[in-house]
C-alpha positions as CSV (number, residue, x, y, z in Angstrom):
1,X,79.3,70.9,87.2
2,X,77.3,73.4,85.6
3,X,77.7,77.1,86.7
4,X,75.4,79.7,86.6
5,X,77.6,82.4,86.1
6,X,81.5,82.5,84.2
7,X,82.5,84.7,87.7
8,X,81.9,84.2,91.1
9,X,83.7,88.1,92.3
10,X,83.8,87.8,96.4
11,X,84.0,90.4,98.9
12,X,84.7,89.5,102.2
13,X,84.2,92.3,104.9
14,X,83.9,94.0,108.0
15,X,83.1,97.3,108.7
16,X,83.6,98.7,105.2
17,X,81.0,100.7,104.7
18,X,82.9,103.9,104.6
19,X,84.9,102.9,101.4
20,X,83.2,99.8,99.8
21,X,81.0,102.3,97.7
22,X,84.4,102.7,95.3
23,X,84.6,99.0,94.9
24,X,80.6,99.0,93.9
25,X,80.8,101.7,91.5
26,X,84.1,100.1,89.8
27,X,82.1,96.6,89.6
28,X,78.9,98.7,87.7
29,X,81.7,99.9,85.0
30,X,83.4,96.4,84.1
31,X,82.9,95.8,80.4
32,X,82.5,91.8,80.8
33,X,79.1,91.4,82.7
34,X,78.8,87.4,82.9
35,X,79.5,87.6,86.5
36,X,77.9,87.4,90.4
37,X,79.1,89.4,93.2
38,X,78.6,87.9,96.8
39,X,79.3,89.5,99.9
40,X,80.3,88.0,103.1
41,X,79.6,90.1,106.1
42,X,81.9,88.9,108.8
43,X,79.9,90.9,111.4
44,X,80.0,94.3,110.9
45,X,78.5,96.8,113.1
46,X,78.2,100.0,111.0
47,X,75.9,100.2,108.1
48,X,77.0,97.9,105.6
49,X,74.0,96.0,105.4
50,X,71.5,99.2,104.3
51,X,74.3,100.3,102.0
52,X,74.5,96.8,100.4
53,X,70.3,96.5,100.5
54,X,70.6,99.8,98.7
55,X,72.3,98.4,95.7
56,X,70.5,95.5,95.1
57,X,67.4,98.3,94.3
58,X,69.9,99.8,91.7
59,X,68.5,98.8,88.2
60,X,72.0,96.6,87.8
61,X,71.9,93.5,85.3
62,X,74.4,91.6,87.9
63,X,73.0,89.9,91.1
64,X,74.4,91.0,94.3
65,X,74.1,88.1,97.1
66,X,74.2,89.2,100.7
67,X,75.2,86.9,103.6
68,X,75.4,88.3,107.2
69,X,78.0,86.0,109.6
70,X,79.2,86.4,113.2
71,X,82.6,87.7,113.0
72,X,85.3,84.9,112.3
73,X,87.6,85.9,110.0
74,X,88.5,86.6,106.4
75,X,89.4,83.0,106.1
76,X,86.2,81.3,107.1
77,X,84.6,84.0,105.2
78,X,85.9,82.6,101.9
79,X,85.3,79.1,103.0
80,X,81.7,80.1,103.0
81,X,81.6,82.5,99.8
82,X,83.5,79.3,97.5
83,X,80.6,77.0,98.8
84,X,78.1,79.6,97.8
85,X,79.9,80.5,94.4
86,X,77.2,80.3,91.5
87,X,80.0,80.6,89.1
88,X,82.9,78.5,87.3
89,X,85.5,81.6,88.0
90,X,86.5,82.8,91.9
91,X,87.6,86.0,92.4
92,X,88.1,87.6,95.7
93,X,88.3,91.5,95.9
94,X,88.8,93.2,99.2
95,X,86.2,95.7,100.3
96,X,88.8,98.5,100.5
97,X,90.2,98.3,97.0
98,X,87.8,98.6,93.6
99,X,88.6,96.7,90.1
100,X,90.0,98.3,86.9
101,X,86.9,98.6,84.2
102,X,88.4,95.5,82.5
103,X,89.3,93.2,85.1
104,X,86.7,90.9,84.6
105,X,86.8,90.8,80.9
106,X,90.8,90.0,81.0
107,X,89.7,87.5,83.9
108,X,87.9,85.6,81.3
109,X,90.4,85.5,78.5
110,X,93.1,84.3,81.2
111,X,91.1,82.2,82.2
112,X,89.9,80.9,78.9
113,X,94.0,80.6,77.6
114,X,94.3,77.8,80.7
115,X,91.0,75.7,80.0
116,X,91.3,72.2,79.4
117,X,95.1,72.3,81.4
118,X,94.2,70.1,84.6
119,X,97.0,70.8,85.9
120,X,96.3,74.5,86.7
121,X,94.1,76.0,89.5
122,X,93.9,79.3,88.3
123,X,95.7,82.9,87.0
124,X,97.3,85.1,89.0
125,X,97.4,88.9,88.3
126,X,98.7,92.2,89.5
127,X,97.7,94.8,92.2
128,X,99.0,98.4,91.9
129,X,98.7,101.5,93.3
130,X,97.0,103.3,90.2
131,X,96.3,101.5,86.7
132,X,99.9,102.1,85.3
133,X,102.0,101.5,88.5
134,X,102.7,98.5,90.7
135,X,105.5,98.5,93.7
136,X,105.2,94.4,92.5
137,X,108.6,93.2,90.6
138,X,108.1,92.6,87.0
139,X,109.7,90.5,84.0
140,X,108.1,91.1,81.1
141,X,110.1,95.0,80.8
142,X,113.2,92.8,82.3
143,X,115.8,91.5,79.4
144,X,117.6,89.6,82.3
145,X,114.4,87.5,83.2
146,X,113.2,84.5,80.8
147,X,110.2,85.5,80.4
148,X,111.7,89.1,78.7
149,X,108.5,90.1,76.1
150,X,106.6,87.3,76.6
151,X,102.8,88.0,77.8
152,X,102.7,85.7,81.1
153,X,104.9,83.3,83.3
154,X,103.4,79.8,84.7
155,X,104.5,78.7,87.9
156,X,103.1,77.6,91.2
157,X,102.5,79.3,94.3
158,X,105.7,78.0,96.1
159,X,107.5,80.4,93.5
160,X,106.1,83.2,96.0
161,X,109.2,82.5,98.2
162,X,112.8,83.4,97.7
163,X,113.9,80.2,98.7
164,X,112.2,78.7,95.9
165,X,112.9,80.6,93.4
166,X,115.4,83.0,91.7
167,X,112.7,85.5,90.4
168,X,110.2,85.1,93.0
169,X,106.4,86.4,92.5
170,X,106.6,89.6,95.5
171,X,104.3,91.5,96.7
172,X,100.4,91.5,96.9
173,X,98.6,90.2,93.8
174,X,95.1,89.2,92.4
175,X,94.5,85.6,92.6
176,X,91.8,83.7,90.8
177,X,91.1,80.1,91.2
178,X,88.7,77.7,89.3
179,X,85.6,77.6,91.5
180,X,86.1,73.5,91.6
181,X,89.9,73.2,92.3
182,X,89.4,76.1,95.0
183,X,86.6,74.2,96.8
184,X,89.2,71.3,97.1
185,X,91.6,73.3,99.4
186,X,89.0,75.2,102.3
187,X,90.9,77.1,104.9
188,X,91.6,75.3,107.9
189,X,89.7,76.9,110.7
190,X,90.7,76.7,114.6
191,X,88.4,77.7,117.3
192,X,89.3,80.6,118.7
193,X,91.2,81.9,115.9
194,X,90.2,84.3,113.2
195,X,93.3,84.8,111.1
196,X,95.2,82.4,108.9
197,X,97.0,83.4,105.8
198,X,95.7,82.8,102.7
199,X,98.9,81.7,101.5
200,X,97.9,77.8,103.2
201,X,95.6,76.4,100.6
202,X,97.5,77.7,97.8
203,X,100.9,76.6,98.9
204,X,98.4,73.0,98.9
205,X,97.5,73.4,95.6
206,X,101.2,73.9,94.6
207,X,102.5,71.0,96.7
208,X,100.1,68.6,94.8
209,X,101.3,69.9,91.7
210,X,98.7,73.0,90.5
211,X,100.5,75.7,88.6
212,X,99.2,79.0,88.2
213,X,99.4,81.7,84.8
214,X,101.2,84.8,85.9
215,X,100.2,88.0,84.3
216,X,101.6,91.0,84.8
217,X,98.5,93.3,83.9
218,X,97.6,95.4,86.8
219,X,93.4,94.7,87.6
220,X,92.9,95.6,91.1
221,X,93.8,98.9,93.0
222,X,95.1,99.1,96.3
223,X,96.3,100.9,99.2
224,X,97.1,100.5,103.1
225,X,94.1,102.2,104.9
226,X,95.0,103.2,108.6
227,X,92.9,100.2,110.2
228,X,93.5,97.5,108.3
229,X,95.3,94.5,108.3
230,X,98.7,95.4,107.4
231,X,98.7,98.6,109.3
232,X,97.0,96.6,112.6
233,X,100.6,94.4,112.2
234,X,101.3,91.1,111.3
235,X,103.4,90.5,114.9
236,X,99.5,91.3,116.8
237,X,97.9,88.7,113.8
238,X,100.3,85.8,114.3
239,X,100.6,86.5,118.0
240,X,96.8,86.2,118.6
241,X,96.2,82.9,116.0
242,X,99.1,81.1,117.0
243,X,97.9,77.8,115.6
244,X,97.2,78.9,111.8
245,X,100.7,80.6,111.8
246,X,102.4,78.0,113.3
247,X,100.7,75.7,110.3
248,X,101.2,78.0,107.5
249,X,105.0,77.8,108.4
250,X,105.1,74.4,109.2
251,X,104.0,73.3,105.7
252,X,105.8,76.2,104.1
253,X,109.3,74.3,106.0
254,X,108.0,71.2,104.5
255,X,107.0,71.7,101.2
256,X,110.1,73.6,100.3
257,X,112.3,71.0,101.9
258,X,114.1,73.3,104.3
259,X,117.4,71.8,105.1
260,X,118.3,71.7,108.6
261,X,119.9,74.6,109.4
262,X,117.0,76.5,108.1
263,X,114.2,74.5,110.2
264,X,116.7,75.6,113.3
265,X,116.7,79.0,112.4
266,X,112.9,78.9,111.9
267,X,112.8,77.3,115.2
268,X,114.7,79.8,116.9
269,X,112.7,82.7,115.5
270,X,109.3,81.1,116.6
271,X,110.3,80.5,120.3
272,X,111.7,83.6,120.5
273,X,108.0,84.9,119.2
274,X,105.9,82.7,121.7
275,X,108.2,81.3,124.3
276,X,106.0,84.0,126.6
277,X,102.5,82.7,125.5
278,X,103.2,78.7,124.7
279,X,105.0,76.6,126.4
280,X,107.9,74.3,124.9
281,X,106.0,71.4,124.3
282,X,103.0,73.5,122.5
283,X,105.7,74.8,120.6
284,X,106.7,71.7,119.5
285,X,103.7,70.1,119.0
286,X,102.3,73.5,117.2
287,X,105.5,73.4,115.0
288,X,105.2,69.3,114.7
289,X,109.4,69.7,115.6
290,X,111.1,67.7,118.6
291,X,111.1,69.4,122.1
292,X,114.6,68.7,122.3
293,X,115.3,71.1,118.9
294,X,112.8,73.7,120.5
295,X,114.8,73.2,124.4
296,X,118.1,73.8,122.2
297,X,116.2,77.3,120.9
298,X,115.5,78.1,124.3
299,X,119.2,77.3,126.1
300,X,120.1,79.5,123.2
301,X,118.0,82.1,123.5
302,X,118.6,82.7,127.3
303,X,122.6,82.4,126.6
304,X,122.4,85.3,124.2
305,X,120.0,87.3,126.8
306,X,122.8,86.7,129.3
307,X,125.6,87.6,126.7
308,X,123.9,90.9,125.9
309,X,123.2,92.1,129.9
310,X,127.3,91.7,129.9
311,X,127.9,93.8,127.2
């Protein structure tokens, strides 16, 4: 397929307007300029829309594309903005954060050093809290890590979790995706729900076999603003989208072959979660586990509520 631009940059957001000037200002300064940037409004009710309409009179040589939805979620905000994508790169950027000056332009060559490898979906690269400082682990500066002085680390997704691997990728990075492989893997979507983890399509790539180019550069700034989605909680996120949590760990269970005193533990700690909201048997059939496993977590749980009121 033919692409119109080399980079698709995406914004998702929702009431933003208060900080998303940062990330415009930082996406007028990048030195590669091959690129789109759309914006997904998931329903915002302060004045994100004149802001953004004020740009787009801003003598800029990049096009900015404007899409107004009804509120539904990060998630099925990218489903759309992938669909939309007018270029062969896909780069999501948060509305709250802003780019370094040559994130696109080391977007490219990243991209360019895995072209022709069908076998990867994409490059992965680092947040930080300034240009020079990340709270990520890295192994380039590490002599005990293979990949000691050497410019990047391939490995998939899965390699995100402990679990699966000795050194594994922590903390919140940049992740960029061929526009193609990405449009493969589209969030699931429940009604009702308007949280999943993003984490769900690219443990899929991984599981079919996608790797992904680790660089340790840092490209995108960050920090935890005072309503958003970290500081809201992850307990209130998963509580309220039971269904895309109970998936995301279902497939995480199965694609790293939990053995099964891990699946029981897992088990434990979901009932525990939800045994107030769901019922056994939706737990179950959430978690795609027996009833009797998920009756065993409950017998459990209320002999260790009894054990304690002894104490």
């Amino acid at each position: 397929m033919s692409y119109k631009y080399k980079i698709t940059l995406f914004t998702p957001t929702y009431n933003r307007a208060y900080t998303m000037t940062r990330l415009y200002n930082s996406i007028q300064r990048q030195t590669f300029r091959d690129f789109e940037w759309i914006i997904i409004d998931d329903g915002s009710t302060d004045n994100t829309e004149s802001l953004v309409n004020s740009w787009t009179n801003d003598n800029n040589d990049f096009e900015i594309r404007y899409f107004k939805v009804p509120n539904g979620g990060k998630c099925r905000a990218t489903n759309k903005g992938v669909q939309l994508a007018q270029g062969e790169i896909f780069f999501t950027i948060d509305s709250d954060d802003y780019l370094t000056d040559d994130a696109c332009e080391k977007i490219n060559n990243w991209m360019e050093s895995i072209r022709g490898m069908d076998d990867f979906c994409g490059i992965v690269a680092n947040r930080g809290q300034t240009p020079t400082s990340t709270r990520n682990t890295t192994w380039r500066d590490n002599k005990d890590t293979p990949w000691y002085n050497k410019p990047y680390r391939d490995a998939t997704f899965l390699e995100r979790y402990e679990y699966a691997s000795e050194y594994p990728i922590d903390g919140e990075r940049a992740e960029v995706f061929w526009t193609e492989v990405f449009k493969k893997y589209p969030y699931p979507e429940f009604e009702g729900e308007n949280f999943l983890t993003p984490c769900v399509s690219w443990n899929r790539m991984a599981h079919d076999g996608y790797k992904i180019r680790v660089f340790e550069d840092i490209i995108w700034i960050w920090e935890y603003l005072d309503d958003g989605l970290t500081i809201k909680g992850a307990n209130n996120r998963f509580l309220n989208n039971p269904k895309g949590h109970f998936l995301a760990q279902k497939e995480i269970m199965e694609f790293l072959n939990y053995p099964l005193p891990r699946k029981l533990k897992m088990y434990y700690t979901f009932y525990c979660d939800f045994s107030k909201l769901l019922t056994k048997r939706e737990i179950a059939e959430y978690l795609d586990a027996p009833v009797l496993w998920i009756g065993f977590c409950s017998l459990v749980h209320n002999l260790k509520h009894i054990f304690d009121r002894k104490k």
